[in-house]
N, C-alpha and C positions, 0 to 999 in steps of 0.2 A: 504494500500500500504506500509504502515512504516513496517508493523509486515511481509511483505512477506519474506520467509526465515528465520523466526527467530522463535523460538518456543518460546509459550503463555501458562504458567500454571495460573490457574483458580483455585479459592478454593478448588475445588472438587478434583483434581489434587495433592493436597500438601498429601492428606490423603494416607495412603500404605494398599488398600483394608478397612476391617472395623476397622482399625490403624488410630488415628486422629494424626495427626504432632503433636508437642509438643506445636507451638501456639494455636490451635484449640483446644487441651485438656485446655491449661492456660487459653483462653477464657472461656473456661465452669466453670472448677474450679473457677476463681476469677471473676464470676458475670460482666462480660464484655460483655454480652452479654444481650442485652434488647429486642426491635423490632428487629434488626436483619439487620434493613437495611444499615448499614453502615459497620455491622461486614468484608463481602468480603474486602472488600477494605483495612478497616484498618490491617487485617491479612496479606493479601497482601503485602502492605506498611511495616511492620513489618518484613516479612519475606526476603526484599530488604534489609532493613535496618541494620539485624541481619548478613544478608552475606555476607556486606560491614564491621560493623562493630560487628562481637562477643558479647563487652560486654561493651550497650553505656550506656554513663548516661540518668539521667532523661531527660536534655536538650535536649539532642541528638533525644532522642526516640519521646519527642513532638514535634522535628522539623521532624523527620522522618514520622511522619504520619498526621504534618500539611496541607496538600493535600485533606485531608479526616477530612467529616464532623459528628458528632455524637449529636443530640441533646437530648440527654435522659439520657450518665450516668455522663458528668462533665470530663471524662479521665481518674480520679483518678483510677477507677478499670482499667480500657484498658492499661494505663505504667505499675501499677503493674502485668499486667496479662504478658506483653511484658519483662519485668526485671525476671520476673518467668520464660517462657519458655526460653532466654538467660540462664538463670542456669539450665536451662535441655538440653538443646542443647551443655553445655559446657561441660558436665558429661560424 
């Protein structure tokens, strides 16, 4: 009922055909990606956070995807892969 009227993009959605978004590539690139199951979300959350703010710091970006849980890579690659796609997204 909250979402009625509103449009809902979905991981699959961020991509432009067989073009991955710039997080979706960063994730690949910087090994952010393990089982997979938390990857949605976290991109998600990143790509909220990226459109609110451009170009957050470290703090920022771990508050931005504290919502979402990851138990396999520690973060460290997922903020670098999130600080990566900001400098492509800025270009």
């Amino acid at each position: 009922m909250e979402a009625d009227g509103r449009e809902i993009v979905t991981i699959e959605g961020l991509a432009q055909g067989d073009t991955l978004h710039p997080l979706q590539k960063a994730f690949v690139d910087y090994g952010a990606v393990q089982c997979g199951f938390c990857t949605p979300g976290m991109i998600l959350a990143a790509k909220a956070l990226l459109d609110r703010h451009p170009n957050p710091s470290e703090e920022e970006i771990r508050r931005g995807i504290s919502g979402n849980l990851c138990r396999c890579t520690g973060y460290v690659k997922i903020v670098e892969a999130i600080q990566a796609a900001a400098k492509m997204l800025a270009s």
